[in-house]
Backbone as JSON, one array per atom type, in Angstrom:
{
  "sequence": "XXXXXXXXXXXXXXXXXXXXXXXXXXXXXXXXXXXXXXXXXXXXXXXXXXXXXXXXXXXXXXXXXXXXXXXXXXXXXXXXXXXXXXXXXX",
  "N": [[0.84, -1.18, 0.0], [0.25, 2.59, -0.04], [1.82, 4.47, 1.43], [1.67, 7.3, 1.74], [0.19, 9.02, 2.11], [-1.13, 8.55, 5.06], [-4.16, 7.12, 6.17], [-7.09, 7.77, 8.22], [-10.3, 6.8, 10.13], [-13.42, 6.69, 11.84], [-16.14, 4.37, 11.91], [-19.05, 2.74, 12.4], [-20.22, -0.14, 12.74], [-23.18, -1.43, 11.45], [-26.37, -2.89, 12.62], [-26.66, -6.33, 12.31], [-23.68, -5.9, 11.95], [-22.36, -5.23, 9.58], [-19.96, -2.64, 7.8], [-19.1, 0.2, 6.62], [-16.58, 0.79, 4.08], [-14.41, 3.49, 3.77], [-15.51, 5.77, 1.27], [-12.89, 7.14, 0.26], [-10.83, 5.25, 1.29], [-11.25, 3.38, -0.3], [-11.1, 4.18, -3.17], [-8.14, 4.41, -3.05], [-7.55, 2.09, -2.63], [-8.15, 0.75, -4.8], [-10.71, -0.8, -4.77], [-13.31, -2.16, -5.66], [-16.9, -3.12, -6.4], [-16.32, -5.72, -7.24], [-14.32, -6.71, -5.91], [-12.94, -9.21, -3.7], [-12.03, -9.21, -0.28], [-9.7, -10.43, 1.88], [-9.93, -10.96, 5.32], [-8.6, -10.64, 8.58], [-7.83, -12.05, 11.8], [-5.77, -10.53, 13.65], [-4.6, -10.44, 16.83], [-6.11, -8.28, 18.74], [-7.19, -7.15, 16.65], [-8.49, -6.14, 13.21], [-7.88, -7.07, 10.56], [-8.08, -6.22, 6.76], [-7.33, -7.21, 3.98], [-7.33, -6.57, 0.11], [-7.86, -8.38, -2.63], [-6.38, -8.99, -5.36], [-7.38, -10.48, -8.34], [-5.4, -12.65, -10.78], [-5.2, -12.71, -14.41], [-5.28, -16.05, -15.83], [-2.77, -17.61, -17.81], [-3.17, -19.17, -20.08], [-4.6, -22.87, -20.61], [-5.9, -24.61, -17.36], [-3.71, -27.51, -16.85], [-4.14, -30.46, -17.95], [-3.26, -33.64, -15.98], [-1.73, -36.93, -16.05], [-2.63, -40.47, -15.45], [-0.33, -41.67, -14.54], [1.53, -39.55, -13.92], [0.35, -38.3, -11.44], [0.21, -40.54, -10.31], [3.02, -41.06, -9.4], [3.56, -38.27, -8.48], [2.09, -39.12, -6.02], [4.01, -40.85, -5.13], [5.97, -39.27, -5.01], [5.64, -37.28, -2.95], [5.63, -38.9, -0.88], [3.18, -39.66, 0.43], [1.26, -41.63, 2.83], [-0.69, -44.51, 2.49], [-3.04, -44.47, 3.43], [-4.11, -41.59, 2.98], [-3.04, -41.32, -0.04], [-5.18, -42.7, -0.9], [-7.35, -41.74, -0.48], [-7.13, -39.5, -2.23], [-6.26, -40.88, -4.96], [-9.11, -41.63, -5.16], [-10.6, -38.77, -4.72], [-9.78, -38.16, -7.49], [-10.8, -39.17, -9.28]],
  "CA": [[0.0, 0.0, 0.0], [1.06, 3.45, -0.42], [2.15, 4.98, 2.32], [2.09, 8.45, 1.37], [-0.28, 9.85, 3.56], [-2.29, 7.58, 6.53], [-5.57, 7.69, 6.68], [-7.93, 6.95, 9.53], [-12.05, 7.24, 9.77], [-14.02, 6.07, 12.59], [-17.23, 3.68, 11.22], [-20.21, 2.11, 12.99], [-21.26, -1.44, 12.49], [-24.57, -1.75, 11.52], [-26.96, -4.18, 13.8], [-25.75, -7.4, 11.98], [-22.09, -6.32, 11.92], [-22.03, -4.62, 8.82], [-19.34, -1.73, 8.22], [-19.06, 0.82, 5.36], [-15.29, 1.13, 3.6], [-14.7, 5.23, 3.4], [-14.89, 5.94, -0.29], [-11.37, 7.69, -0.21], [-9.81, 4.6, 1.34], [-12.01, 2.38, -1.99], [-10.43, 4.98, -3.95], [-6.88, 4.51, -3.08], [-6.84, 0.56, -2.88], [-9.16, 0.21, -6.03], [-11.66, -1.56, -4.24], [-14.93, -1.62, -5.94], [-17.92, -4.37, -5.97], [-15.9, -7.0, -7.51], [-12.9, -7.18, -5.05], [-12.1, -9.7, -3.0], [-11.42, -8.98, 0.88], [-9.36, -11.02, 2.88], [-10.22, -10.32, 6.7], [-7.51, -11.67, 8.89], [-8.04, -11.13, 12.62], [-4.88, -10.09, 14.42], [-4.64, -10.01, 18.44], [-7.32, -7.56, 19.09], [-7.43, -5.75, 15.43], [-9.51, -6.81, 11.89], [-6.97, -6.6, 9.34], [-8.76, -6.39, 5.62], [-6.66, -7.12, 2.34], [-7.87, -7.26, -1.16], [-7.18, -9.4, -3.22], [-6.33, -8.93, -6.55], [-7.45, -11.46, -9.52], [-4.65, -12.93, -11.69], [-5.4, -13.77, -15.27], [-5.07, -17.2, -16.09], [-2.18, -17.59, -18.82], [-3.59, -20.58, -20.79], [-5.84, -23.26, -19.73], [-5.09, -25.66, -16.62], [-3.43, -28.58, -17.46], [-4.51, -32.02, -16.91], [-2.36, -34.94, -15.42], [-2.02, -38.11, -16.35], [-2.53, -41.13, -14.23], [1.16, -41.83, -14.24], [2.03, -38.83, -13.46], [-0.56, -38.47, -10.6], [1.08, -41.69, -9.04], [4.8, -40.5, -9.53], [3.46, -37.38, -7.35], [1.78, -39.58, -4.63], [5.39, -41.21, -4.77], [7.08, -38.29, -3.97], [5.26, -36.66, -1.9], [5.51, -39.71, 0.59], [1.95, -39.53, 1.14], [0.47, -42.75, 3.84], [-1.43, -45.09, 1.59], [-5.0, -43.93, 3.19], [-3.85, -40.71, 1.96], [-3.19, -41.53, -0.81], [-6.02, -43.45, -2.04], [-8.53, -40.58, -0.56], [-6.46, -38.87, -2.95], [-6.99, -40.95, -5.89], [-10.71, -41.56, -4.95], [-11.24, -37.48, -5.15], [-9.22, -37.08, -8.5], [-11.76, -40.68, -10.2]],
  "C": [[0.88, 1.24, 0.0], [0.97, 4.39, 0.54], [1.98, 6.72, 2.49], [1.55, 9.72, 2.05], [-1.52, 8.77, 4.41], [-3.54, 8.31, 6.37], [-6.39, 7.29, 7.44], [-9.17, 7.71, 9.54], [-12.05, 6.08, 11.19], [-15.42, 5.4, 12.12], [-17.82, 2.98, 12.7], [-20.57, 1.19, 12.73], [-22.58, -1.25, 12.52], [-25.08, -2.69, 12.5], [-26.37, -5.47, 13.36], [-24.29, -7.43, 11.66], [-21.48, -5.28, 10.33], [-21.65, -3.26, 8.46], [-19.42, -0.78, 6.64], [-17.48, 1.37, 4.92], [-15.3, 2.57, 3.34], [-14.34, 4.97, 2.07], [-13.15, 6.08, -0.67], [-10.89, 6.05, 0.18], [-10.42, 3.36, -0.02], [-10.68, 3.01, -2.62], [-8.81, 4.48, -4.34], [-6.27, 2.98, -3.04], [-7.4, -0.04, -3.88], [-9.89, -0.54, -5.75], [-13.02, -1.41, -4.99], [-15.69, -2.72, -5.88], [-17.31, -5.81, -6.42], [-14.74, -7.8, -6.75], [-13.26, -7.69, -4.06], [-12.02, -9.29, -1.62], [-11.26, -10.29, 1.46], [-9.23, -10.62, 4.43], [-9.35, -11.61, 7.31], [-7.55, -10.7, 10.38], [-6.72, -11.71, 13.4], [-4.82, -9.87, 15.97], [-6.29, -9.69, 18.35], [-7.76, -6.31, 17.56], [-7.78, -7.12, 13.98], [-8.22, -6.36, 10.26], [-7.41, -7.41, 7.18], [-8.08, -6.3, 4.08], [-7.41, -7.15, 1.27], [-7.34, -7.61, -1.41], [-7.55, -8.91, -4.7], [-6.48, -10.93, -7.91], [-6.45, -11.68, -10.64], [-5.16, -13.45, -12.6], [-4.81, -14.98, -15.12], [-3.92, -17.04, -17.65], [-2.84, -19.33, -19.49], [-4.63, -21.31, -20.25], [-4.78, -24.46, -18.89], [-4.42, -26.86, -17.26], [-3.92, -29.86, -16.85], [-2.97, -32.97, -16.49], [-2.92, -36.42, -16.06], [-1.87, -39.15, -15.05], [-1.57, -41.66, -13.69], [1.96, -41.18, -13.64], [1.42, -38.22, -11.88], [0.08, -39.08, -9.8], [2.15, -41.36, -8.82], [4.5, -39.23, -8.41], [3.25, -37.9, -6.17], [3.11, -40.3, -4.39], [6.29, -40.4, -4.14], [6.94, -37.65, -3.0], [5.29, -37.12, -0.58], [4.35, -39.61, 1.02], [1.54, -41.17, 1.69], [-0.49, -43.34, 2.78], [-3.0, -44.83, 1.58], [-5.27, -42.7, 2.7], [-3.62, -40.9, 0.77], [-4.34, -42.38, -1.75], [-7.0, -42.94, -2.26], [-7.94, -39.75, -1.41], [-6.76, -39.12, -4.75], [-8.78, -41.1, -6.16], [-11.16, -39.7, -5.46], [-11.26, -37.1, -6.74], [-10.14, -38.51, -9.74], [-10.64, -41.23, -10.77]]
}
């Protein structure tokens, strides 16, 4: 974030909890209806990141089932791990 000048606002939770972001601080972290917050509670304090969306360069790739097993090989995964493992992936 950009340090450049601090800004601080005092806000009110609504009755169910709900708070209102000050425009200026939207403004300055590009926050608008599509972003993301990560809320991460600290000691006694609410600490609220966005999160930014990375394109995707290409499309995922699949695995093969060889290569699948060669991972549960390396990974050293416990055989009941591993089989809830292949069970999730069919």
């Amino acid at each position: 974030m950009d340090k450049e000048k601090e800004m601080s606002k005092v806000v009110k939770p609504l009755a169910k909890g709900q708070i209102t972001i000050p425009a200026e601080f939207r403004e300055r972290l590009n926050i608008d209806s599509d972003t993301l917050l990560y809320l991460q509670l600290k000691g006694g304090k609410i600490e609220i990141t966005p999160l930014r969306v990375v394109p995707q360069r290409g499309v995922l790739r699949e695995y093969s089932l060889e290569e699948i097993e060669q991972f549960l090989v390396e990974d050293e995964l416990d055989e009941e791990t591993a089989a809830k493992v292949r069970q999730l992936l069919g």
